[in-house]
Structure formats: C-alpha cells, structure tokens
C-alpha positions in Angstrom: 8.1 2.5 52.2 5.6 2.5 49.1 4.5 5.2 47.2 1.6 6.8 47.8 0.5 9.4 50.5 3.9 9.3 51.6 5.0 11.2 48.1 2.1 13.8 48.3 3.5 15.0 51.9 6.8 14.8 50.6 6.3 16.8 47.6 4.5 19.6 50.3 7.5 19.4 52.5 10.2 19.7 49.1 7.9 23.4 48.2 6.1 21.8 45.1 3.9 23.9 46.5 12.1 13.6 28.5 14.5 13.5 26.0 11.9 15.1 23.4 10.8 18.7 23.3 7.2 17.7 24.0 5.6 14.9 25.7 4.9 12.1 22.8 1.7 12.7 20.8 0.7 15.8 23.0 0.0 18.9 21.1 1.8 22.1 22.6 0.4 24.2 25.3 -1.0 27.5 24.9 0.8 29.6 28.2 -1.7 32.1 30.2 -0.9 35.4 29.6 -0.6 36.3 33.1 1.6 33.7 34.5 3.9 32.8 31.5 6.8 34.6 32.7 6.9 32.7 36.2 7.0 28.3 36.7 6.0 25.9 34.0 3.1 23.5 33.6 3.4 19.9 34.1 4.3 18.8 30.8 6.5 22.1 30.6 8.5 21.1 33.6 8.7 17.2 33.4 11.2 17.9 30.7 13.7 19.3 32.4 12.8 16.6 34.7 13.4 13.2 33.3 16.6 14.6 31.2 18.2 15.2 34.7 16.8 11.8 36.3 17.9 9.6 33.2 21.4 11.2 33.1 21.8 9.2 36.6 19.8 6.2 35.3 18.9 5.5 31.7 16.2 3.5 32.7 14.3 6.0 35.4 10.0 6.2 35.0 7.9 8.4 36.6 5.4 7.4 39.0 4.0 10.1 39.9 4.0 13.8 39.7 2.6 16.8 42.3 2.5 20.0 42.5 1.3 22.1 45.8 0.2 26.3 46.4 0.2 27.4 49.4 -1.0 30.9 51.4 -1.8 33.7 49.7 -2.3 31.1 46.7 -1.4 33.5 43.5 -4.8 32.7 41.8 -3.1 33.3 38.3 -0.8 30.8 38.5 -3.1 28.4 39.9 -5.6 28.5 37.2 -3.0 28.4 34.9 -1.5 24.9 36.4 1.7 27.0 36.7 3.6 26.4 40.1 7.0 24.3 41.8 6.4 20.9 40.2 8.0 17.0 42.0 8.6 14.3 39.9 8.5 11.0 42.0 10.9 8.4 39.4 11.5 4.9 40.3 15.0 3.9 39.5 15.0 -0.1 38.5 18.8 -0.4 39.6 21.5 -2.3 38.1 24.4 -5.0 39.5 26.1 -2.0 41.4 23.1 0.5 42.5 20.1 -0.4 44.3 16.3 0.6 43.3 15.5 3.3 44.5 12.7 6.3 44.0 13.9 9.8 43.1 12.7 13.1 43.8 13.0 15.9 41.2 12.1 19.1 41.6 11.3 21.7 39.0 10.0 25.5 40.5 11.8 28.1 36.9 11.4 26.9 33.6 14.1 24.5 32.5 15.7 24.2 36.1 15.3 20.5 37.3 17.5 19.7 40.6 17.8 16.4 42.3 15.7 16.5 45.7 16.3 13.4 47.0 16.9 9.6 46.5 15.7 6.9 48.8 16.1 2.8 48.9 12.8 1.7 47.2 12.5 -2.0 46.3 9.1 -2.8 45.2 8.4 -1.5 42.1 5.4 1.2 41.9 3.1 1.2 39.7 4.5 3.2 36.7 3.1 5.9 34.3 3.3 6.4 30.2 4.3 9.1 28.7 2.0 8.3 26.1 -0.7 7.7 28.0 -0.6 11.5 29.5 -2.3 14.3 27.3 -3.8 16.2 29.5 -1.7 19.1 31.4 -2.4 20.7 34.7 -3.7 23.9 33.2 -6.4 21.9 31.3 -7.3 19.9 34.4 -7.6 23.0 36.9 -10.2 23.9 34.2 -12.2 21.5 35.4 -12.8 22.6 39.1 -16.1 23.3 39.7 -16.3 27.0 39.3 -17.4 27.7 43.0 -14.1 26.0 44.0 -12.1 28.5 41.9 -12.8 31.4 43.8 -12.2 29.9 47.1 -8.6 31.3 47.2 -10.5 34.7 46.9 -12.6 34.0 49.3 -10.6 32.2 52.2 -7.3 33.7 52.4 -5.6 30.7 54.3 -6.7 28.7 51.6 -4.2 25.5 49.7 -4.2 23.4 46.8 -2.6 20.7 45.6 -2.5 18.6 42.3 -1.1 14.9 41.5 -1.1 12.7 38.4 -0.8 9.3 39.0 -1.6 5.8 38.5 -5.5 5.1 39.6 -5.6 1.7 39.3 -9.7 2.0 40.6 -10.0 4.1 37.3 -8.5 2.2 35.4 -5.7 4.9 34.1 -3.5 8.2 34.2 -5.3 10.7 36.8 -4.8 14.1 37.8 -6.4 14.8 41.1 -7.0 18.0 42.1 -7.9 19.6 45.9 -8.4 23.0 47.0 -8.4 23.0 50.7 -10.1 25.6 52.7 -8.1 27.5 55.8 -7.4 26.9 59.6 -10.7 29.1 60.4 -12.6 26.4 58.1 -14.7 28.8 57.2 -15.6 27.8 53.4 -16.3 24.1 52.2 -13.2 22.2 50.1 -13.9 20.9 46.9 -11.7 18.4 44.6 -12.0 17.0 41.4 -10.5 13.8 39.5 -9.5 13.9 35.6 -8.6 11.7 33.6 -5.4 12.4 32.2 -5.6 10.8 28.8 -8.7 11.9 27.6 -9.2 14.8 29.8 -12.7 14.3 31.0 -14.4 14.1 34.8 -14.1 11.0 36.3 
C-alpha cells in the first residue's frame, strides 16, 4: 500500500470528518468566536498529535494530515477549519519494529488517540514542520465565496480538507473540496493552497 487516496478514504472512514507549543516559526492563531469551544485547527490539533506518535517512535514524520465534515456540515466550524483532525505518520522502524504508517486521530482539543498502525515499507514522501504556516482556518478562507454557502444551500452537502506533499507544486499543500449531495443539485467547488505562503495555487 502507498499513501495517497488510500489515506483520504481512511481518514473519512476514522470520522476526521510536536513537542513545542506551536508549530516552528508559525505565529499563533486567532480562534473563531463561534467555534472555539468545540475541535481544534490543524496546527492546534497536530500537537497533541505527534507528542502521542513520537512517544511510540522518536523518529515518527507526518505525511499527511485530513480532516472531513459530513451532513448537516456545522457551517461555523467549517469556516473556521475547526473539525476531527487524522494525522497519517510514517514510522522509519528500528532492528526490532518494522516501518510502518500510523493513524492519529485528534476530534477535542488536546485528545490525540492512536487509530491505527499498518506495515508500510516504502517511505512517503514526508512533510516539514517548518515548511507549514498556513492553518486550515486560513485556507478555508480561500474558497471561492460561492462555494461557502453551499452547505446552506444543499443540505446533503461534504467537505474535506488535506495538507500534503504536492510534488506537481513543488511544496506543502492544503487541498480543499466541498462536495455537493446525492440529489446533485448544486455544482462542487475545491481549491488548492499553498501551505507555506498561503496563496492560490
């Protein structure tokens, strides 16, 4: 297996929906009034995150990160990039554990819990933490405001959000999709960010 798509459809099927107190050279995050007492951003919940991961292995890296809202989508916590967060970690192994890739899920503040670990031996392509600076709150921004008010306007409506690798980019990208419902009767729309310096791609 080899990440990819596989992760995104994993992350769905888990509910998705660092040692420091902030990711390196990222300024903190302003919280949305509306949603701060519910999940935590990205950078919020990756935290939590890797602490657990490298307690099991030292030398853990993420590879990729998603996040997923389903039916009735709460459209607060949405555009505030608030929601269940998966962290996808590739675990290098050592002389008496295999590699492998681990799933970490984080869906309260502070509360990071092992999902799953699965045999994994080619390496994936891995992501820095210094390369991220942008959070998902600042990249849900940049939906194209007559995607934002597709929730309202298509009950059955999804989204979904990954940073990952884009090797066709050359860099850290968030990509995020808001998927219209069954009925179909309103248009999708997505958008791809860069995750470093927070522009369109």
């Amino acid at each position: 297996m080899r990440a990819g798509v596989s992760f995104v459809m994993l992350a769905l099927a888990l509910g998705a929906c660092t040692v420091p107190t902030a990711l390196p050279g990222a300024s903190p995050t302003t919280p949305s009034p509306a949603a701060a007492p519910g999940q935590p951003t990205a950078r919020e919940a990756y935290i939590p995150a890797v602490e657990l991961i490298r307690q099991r292995d030292p030398g853990a890296r993420l590879s990729s990160a998603a996040a997923a809202w389903t039916p009735v989508i709460d459209r607060a916590a949405l555009e505030a990039g608030r929601g269940g967060w998966t962290f996808f970690f590739y675990l290098p192994g050592t002389q008496e554990t295999a590699p492998a890739m681990a799933a970490v899920v984080v869906d309260q503040p502070g509360e990071a819990r092992l999902a799953q670990a699965i045999p994994w031996e080619t390496p994936p392509t891995l992501l820095s933490d210094q390369g991220w600076q942008t959070d998902s709150p600042q990249a849900i921004a940049l939906l194209p405001e007559a995607c934002k008010g597709l929730p309202e306007r298509d009950p059955g409506a999804q989204a979904a959000m990954r940073l990952s690798a884009d090797a066709s980019l050359g860099g850290l990208v968030w990509e995020v999709q808001i998927t219209p419902g069954p009925q179909g009767l309103q248009e999708g729309c997505e958008v791809k960010v860069d995750a470093t310096t927070g522009q369109v791609r």
